[in-house]
N, C-alpha and C positions, 0 to 999 in steps of 0.2 A: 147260211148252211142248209137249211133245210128246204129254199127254192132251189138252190145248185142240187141237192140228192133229192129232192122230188121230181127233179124234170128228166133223170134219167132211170125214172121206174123203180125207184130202191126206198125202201123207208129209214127215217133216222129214229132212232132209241138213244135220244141224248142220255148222258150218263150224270146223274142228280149231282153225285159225291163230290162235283167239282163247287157247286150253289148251295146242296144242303136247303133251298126255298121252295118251300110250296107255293109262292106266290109267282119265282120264276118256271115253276114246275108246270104252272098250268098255262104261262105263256109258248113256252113250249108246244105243250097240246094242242093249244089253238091256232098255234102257227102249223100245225100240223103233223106233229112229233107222234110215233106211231109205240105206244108203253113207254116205259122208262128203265133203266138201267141203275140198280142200287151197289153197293160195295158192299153191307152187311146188312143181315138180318136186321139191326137197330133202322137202318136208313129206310128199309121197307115197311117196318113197321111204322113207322111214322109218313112216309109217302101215301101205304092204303089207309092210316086214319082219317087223310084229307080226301081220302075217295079216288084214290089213282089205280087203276086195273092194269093187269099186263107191265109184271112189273119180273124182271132176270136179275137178278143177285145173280152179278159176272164174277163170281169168288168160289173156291172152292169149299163150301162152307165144311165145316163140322160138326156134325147133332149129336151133340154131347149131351147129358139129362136136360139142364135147362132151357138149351137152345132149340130143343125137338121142340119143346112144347109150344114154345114161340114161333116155330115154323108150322107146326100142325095149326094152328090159328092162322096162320097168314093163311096157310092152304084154305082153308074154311069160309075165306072172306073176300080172295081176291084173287086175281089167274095169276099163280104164282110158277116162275122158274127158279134153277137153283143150277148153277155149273159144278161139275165132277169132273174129275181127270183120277177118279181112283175107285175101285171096286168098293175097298173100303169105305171110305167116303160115301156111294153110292148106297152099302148096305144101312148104313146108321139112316139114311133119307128116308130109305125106305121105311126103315122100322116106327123112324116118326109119325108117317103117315098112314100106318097099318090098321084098314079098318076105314078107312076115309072114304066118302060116297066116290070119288073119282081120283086117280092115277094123280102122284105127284109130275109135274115136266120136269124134266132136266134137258140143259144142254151140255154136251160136252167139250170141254176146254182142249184147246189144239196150240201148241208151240210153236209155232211159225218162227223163229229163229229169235225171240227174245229173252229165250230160256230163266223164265221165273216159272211159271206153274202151267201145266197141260202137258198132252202128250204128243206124240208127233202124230201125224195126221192118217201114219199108214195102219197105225193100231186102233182105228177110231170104232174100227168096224166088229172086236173084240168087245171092247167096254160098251156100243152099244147094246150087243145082244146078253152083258152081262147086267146091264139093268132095267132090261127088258125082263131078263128071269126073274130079279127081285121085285117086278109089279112097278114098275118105273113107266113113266113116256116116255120115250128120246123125241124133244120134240126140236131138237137142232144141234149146230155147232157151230161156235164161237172162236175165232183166235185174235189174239193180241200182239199189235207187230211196235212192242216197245222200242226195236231198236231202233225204226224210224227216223228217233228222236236225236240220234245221234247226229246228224247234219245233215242239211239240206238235199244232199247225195243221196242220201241214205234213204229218205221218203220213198221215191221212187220202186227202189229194191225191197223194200221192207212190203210197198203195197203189194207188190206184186207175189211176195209171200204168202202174204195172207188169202190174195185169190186164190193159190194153189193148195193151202192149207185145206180150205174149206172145201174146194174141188174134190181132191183125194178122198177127204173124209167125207165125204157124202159119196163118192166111188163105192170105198170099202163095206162103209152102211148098207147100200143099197144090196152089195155085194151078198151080204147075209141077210136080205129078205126084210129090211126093215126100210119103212120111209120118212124122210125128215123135211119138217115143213120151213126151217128160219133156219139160213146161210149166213152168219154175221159177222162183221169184221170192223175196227176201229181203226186210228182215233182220231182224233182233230190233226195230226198233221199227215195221218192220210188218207182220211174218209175222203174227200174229192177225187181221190184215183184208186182207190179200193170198191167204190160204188160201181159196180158193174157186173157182169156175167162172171158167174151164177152166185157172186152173193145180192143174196133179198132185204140186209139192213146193215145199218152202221150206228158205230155205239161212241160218236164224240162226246167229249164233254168241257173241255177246257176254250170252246170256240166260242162258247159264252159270254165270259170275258174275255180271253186274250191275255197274254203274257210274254215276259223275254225272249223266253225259250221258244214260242210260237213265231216271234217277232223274228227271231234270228234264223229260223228255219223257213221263215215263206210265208206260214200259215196266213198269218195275218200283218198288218203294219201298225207302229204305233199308234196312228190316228184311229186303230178299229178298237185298241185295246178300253175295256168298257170299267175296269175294275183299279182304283186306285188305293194306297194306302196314305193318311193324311199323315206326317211327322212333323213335330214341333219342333224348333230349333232352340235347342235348351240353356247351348254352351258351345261361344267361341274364347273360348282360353287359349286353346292350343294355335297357333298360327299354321295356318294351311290347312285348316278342318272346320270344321261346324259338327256339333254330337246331337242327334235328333234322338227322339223317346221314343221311338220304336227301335227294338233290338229284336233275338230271337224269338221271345214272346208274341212278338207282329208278323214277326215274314216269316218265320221258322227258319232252318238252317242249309236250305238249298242253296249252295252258293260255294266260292272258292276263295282264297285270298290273293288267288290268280285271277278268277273270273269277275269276283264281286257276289254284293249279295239283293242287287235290283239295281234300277237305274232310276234317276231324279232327271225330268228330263227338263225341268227347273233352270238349272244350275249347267249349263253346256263346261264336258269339257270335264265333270263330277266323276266319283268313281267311289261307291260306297263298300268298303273297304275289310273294313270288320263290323260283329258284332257281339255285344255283349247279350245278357238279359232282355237289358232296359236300354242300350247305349246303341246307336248305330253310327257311327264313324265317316262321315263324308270328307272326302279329301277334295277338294277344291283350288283348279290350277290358281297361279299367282295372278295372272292375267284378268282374270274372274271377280268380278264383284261378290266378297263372301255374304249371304245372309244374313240377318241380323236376329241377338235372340228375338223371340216369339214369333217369327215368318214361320209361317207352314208352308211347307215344300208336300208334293204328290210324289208318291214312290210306285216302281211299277215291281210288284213279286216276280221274281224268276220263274216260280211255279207256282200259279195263282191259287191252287186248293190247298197247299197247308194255311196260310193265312185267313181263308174261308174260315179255317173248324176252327180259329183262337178268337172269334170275335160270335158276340151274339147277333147284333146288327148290322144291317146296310144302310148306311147314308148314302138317299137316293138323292141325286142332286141334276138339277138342268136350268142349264145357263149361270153355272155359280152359286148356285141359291138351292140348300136345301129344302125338298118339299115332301119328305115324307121318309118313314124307314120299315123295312121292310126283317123281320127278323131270319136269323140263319135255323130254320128249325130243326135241321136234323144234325144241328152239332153236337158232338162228343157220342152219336149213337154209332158206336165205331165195331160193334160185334154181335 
């Protein structure tokens, strides 16, 4: 990922909240990742403990009393950003940082047609000069082309969303006398074609590892996928099944009883089915040699970051053989 959008001018701001590791945090860096990308004030706080600068909390936050004061410190210690899509929003920032040797950044959040949070792109030029009033920097704008995610179709249309997104809104900006230095646009399935004229970064994060849902969109191919879940085969009672101990607790609950809830790519032909807690339910054709209890089978998450935040470790492993673990440090810092 990051020689592909290094070689056409644009910088990546991987997005932590998918690793939650400062240990991959800094691989990143050195691969030449340009800041980092947090989901909440917790996630930042614990990024610039390790010493990470240039760090966009891509969320609308809210400076509510306790979370001002945790953001007034981030400001204090590290080049901190913060996304808005609301005047609101914007004045509580302000007020956190009131008094502060230098201007809080903000970027402003843009809807590019995924319609969870931001505003559309032709209003950008509004909210930037109103938190310009409140003693704000606009020092960019960000949009998120979730629907991407929808199928492989869809990548396409969704990137070319976000070009336009972020086009507009730097139009408008500029329109009102203000200038914005970071054009940014995500995610892993479509930073490769969202990197170009005129955005200046991309905010993947799930490229990391890799996952179903990447698999089944293009992104990437099984063989790239980096991140597995280990399941122990606990219980063949039922005939035509094997129950493994990971259930929602493991993978979380991304998943259908149409679609599944990962793949076991173990087991050809598997299709994990339901889950309980504790239980995860693999149906296994009849043709198939069923597992036997205590086989550990490799599970792959549909959506590799909730299963991130429910474990504290990584089992690093190469060639089979684990050789080291690597802790998830910024789990459960979720606000």
């Amino acid at each position: 990922m990051q020689a592909t959008i290094s070689a056409r001018g644009v910088n990546v701001r991987p997005h932590v909240k998918t690793h939650k590791s400062v240990r991959i945090g800094r691989m990143q860096i050195e691969a030449g990742a340009y800041g980092i990308t947090a989901a909440s004030v917790g996630e930042a706080e614990v990024f610039a403990g390790a010493g990470f600068d240039d760090i966009l909390i891509a969320f609308p936050v809210w400076a509510d009393a306790p979370r001002a004061a945790r953001i007034r410190a981030l400001h204090e210690r590290t080049t901190l950003s913060i996304g808005v899509d609301s005047e609101e929003a914007a004045s509580q920032l302000a007020a956190a940082v009131r008094g502060a040797a230098h201007p809080l950044d903000v970027f402003i959040e843009l809807d590019c047609g995924a319609r969870r949070s931001g505003i559309p792109a032709e209003s950008a030029g509004d909210l930037a000069v109103a938190c310009a009033r409140l003693g704000l920097n606009v020092r960019g704008v960000f949009a998120y082309a979730g629907h991407g995610s929808r199928s492989r179709e869809a990548r396409l249309s969704a990137s070319e969303d976000e070009v336009a997104a972020v086009r507009i809104a730097t139009e408008r900006i500029a329109a009102r006398g203000l200038d914005i230095e970071v054009l940014s646009a995500g995610t892993t399935p479509t930073a490769g074609l969202s990197a170009r004229a005129p955005v200046t970064e991309v905010r993947p994060g799930e490229y990391v590892f890799g996952d179903v849902n990447n698999v089944l969109l293009g992104s990437c191919s099984l063989d790239d996928v980096a991140l597995h879940l280990a399941g122990t085969v606990v219980s063949t009672a039922v005939p035509g099944q094997v129950v493994l101990d990971v259930g929602s607790k493991a993978l979380g609950r991304e998943g259908s009883p149409e679609r599944g809830y990962g793949w076991v790519p173990g087991v050809p032909g598997s299709f994990l089915r339901l889950l309980n807690e504790h239980h995860a339910f693999l149906t296994v054709p009849p043709e198939v040699p069923r597992p036997a209890v205590g086989d550990v089978l490799a599970i792959v998450p549909n959506h590799v970051c909730p299963p991130v935040n429910l474990f504290d470790e990584y089992a690093v492993v190469r060639a089979g053989v684990v050789v080291d673990t690597w802790p998830v440090d910024a789990r459960g810092h979720l606000t």
